[in-house]
DOVEXMAR-21287 format. One record per residue (C-alpha): residue number from 0; residue in three letters; x, y, z. Coordinates in steps of 0.001 Angstrom, whole numbers, plus 500000, padded with zeros to 6 digits. Each point is the difference from the previous one (the first is absolute). Layout:
<nodes>
 num residu      x      y      z
 NUM    ala      X      Y      Z
...
</nodes>
This chain:
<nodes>
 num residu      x      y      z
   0    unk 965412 697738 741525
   1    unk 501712 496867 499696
   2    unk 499458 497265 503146
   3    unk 503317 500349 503043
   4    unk 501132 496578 500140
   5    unk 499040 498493 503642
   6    unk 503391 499756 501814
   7    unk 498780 498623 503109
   8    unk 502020 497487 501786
   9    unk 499266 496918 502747
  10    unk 502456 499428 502543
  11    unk 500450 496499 500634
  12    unk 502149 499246 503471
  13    unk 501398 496235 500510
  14    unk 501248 499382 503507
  15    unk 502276 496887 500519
  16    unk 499421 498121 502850
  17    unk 504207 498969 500087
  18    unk 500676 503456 499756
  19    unk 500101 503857 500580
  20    unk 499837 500842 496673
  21    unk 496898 501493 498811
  22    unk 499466 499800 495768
  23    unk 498182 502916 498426
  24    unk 498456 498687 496579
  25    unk 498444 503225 497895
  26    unk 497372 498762 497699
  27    unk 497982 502611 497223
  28    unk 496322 500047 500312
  29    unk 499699 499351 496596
  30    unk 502335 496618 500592
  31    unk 497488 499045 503080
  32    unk 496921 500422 497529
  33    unk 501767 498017 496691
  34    unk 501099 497218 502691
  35    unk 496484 499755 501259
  36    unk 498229 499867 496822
  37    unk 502319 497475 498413
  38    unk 499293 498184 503354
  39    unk 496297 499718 499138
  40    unk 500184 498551 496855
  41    unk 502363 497491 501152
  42    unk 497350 499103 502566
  43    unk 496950 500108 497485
  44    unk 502444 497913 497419
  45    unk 500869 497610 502682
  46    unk 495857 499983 501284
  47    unk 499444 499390 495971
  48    unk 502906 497323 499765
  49    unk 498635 498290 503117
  50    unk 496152 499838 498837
  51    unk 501562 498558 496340
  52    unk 501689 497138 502747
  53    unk 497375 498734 501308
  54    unk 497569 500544 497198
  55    unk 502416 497759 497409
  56    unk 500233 497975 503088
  57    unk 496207 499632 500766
  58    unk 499645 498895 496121
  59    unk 502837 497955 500085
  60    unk 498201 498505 502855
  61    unk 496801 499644 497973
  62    unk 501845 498979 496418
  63    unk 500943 496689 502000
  64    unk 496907 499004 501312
  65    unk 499037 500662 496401
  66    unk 502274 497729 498566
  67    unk 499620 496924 502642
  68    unk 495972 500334 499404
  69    unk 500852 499761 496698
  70    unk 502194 497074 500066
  71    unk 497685 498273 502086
  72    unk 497175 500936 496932
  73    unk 502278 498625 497524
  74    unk 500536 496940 502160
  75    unk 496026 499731 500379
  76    unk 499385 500393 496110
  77    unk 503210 497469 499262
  78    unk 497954 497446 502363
  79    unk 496279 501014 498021
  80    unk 502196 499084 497036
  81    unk 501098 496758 500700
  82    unk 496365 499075 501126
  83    unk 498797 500569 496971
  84    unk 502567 498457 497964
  85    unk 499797 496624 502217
  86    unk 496261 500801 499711
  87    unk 500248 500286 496322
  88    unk 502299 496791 499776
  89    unk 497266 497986 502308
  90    unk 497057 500996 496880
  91    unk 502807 499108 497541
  92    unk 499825 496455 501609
  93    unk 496422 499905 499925
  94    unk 499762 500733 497070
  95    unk 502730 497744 498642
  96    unk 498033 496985 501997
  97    unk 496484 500866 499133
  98    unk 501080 499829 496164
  99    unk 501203 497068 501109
 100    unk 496940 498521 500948
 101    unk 497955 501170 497053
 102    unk 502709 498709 497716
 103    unk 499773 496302 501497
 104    unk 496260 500352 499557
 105    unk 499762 501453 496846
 106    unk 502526 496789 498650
 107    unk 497202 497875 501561
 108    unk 497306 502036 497502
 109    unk 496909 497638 498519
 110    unk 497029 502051 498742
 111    unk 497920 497577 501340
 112    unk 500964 500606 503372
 113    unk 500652 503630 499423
 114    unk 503261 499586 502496
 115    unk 501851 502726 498365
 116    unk 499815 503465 501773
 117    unk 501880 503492 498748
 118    unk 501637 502444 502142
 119    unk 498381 502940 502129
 120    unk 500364 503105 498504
 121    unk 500712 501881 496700
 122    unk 502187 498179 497709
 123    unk 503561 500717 500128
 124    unk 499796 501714 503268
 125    unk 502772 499421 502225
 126    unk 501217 500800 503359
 127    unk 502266 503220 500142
 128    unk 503733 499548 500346
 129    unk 502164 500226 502923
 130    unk 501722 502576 500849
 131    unk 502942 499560 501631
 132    unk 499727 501470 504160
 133    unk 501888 503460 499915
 134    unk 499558 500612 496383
 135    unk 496370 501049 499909
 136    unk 499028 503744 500592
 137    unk 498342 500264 502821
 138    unk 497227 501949 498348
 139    unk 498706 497226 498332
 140    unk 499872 497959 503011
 141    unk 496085 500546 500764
 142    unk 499104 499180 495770
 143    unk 502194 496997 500465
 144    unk 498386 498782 502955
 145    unk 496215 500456 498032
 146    unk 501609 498686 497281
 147    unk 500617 496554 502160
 148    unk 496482 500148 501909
 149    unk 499077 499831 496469
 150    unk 501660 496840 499373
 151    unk 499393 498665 503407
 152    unk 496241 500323 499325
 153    unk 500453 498628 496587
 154    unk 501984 496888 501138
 155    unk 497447 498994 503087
 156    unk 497347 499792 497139
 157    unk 502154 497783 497956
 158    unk 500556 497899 502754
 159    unk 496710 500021 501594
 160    unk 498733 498882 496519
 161    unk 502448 497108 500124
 162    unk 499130 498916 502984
 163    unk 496452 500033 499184
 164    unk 500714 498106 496800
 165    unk 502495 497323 502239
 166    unk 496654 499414 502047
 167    unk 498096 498992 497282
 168    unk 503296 497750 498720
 169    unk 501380 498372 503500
 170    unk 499944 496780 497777
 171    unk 502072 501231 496493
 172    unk 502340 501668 502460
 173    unk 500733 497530 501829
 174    unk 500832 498361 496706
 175    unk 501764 502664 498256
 176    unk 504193 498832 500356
 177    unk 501207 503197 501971
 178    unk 503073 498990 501815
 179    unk 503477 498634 498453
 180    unk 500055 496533 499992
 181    unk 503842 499854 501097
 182    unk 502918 502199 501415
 183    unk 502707 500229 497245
 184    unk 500889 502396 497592
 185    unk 498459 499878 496267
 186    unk 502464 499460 497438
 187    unk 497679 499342 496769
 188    unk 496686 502359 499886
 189    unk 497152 499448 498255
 190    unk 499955 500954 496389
 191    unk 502388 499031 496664
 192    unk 503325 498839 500961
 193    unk 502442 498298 498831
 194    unk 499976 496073 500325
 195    unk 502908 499429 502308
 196    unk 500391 496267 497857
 197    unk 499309 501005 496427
 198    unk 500951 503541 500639
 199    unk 496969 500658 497547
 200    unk 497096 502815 501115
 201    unk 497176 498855 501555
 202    unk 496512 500808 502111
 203    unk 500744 499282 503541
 204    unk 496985 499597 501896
 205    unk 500783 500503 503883
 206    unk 502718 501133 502197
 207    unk 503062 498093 500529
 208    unk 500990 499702 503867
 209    unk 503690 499634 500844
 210    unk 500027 498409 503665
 211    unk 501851 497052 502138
 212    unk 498993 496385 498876
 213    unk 497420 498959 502833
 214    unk 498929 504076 500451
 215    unk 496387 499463 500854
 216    unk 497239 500958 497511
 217    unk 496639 501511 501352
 218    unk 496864 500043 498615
 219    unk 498683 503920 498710
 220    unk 496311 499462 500714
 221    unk 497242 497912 500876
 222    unk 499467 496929 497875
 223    unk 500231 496090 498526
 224    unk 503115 498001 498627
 225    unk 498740 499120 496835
 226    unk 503063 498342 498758
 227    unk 503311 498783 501867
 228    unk 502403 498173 497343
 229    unk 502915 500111 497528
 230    unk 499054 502287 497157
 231    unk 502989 499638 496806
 232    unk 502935 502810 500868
 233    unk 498172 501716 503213
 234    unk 500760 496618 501432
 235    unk 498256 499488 503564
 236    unk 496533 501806 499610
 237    unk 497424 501469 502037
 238    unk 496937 501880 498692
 239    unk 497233 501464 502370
 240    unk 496403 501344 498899
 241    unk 498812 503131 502236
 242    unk 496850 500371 498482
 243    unk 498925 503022 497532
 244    unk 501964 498244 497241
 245    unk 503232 500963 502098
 246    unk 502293 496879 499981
 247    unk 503956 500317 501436
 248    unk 502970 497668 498511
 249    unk 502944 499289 501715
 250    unk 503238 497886 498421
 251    unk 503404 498503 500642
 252    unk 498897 498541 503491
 253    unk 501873 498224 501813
 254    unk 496760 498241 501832
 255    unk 496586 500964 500516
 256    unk 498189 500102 503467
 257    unk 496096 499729 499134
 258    unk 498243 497540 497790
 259    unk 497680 500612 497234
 260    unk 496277 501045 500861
 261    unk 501623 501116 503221
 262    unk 498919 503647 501296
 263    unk 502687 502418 500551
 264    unk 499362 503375 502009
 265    unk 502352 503236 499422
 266    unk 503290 499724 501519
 267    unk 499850 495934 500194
 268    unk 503600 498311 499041
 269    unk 499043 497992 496866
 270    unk 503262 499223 498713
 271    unk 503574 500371 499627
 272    unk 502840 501645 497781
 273    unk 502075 497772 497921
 274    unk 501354 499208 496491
 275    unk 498334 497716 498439
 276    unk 499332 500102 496528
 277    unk 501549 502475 497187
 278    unk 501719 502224 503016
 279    unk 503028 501301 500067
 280    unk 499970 500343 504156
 281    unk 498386 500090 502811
 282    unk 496420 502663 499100
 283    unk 496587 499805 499658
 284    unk 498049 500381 496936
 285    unk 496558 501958 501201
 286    unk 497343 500820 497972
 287    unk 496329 501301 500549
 288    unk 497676 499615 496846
 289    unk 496367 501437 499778
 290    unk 497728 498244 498040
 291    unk 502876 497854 498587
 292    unk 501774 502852 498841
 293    unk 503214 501141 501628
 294    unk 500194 503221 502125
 295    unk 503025 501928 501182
 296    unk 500233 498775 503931
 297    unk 501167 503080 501435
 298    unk 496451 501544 499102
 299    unk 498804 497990 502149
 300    unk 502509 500382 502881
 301    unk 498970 502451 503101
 302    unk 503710 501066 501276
</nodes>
């Protein structure tokens, strides 16, 4: 038998409190149980909509202390980075010096005297390259940071064997011309050139000097005057002797401030600039021979 339909009715009565009319509102059961079901899934949707709410906003919460840790890591790594680079630039000094050092000794060599020494480590190694901060992957941070105890370790043996090798050599060091002998700016290096007279190629055996006439000259190193005079087109001469066959020329003076046999000690005014001779200004002519043969004087410069 097919199901009655339920035609059962609610009676709801509204009373106004302004007046004496009464409202009858007639509502079907089945209306009453529709309403009431669509009623509770509006409230479970709206419990569901709520507990999304706070949930996005519990890892919205949590997504920025995400990203302000990780700013500050990125900040932290940046800074690990720049440490190393400035670390990396401080070995690259080092490094630059210390060759330094064994160059000026090696120029010095006699096999005599064995006063040549090589560099620490295998041949053509070199220190790794900079990286610039920020650029690196931070990955490689720890390899790079072995890679420069590495070099650390490898440069504080080089070192400690120069010292050791200094100790033994306090005298030819003290000798060796290490210092420029003026302020100025070179304008003719050592090397062929052309002859600013005859315009014709030529050896040119020191540095040129360009400087104020009167510009004090200094002495590079330990040693004796062993000649103070006029000497054809370098005009106004001084030569000293440091020992180890080293001997140091200096030309165009304007005067001289030592006399000969005299002994001069590093950093001791000996003389001063001029243009005497075959000059075509104010410079001085500096040259540093070993063994009476001329050497480049920057090798023997410690900037």
């Amino acid at each position: 038998m097919p199901k009655t339909p339920d035609n059962r009715q609610y009676t709801l009565i509204v009373v106004s409190d302004h007046s004496q009319a009464v409202r009858k509102f007639r509502l079907p059961r089945r209306w009453l149980k529709k309403g009431l079901v669509g009623g509770g899934v509006a409230a479970v949707l709206g419990l569901l909509t709520v507990t999304h709410y706070f949930t996005l906003l519990s890892a919205s919460s949590e997504n920025r202390g995400l990203k302000e840790e990780n700013a500050q890591l990125r900040s932290q790594v940046l800074l690990v980075q720049e440490k190393v680079a400035h670390v990396q630039a401080t070995l690259d000094r080092v490094e630059r010096f210390d060759a330094k050092l064994r160059s000026a000794v090696t120029h010095l060599q006699d096999p005599e005297r064995n006063l040549a020494i090589g560099p620490v480590g295998a041949p053509g190694a070199q220190a790794p390259l900079s990286a610039p901060a920020g650029s690196e992957n931070p990955a490689a941070l720890p390899g790079r940071i072995t890679s420069l105890d590495t070099e650390a370790h490898r440069q504080e043996a080089s070192l400690r064997e120069l010292t050791e090798y200094f100790e033994d050599q306090k005298s030819m060091l003290a000798s060796t011309p290490s210092i420029w002998p003026t302020q100025g700016w070179v304008t003719s290096d050592f090397g062929a050139r052309l002859d600013p007279y005859s315009a014709d190629r030529s050896m040119h055996q020191g540095l040129d000097i360009s400087t104020p006439h009167g510009q004090p000259i200094l002495t590079p190193s330990d040693g004796t005057v062993v000649f103070n005079g006029t000497e054809g087109g370098y005009g106004k001469v001084l030569v000293v002797d440091h020992g180890y066959g080293v001997k140091t020329r200096y030309g165009h003076l304007s005067e001289t401030y030592v006399r000969l046999g005299e002994r001069v000690a590093r950093g001791q005014k000996i003389a001063a600039v001029g243009n005497t001779g075959r000059s075509t200004g104010p410079h001085l002519h500096y040259e540093v021979r070993v063994n009476g043969i001329p050497e480049n004087p920057r090798k023997f410069i410690l900037e």
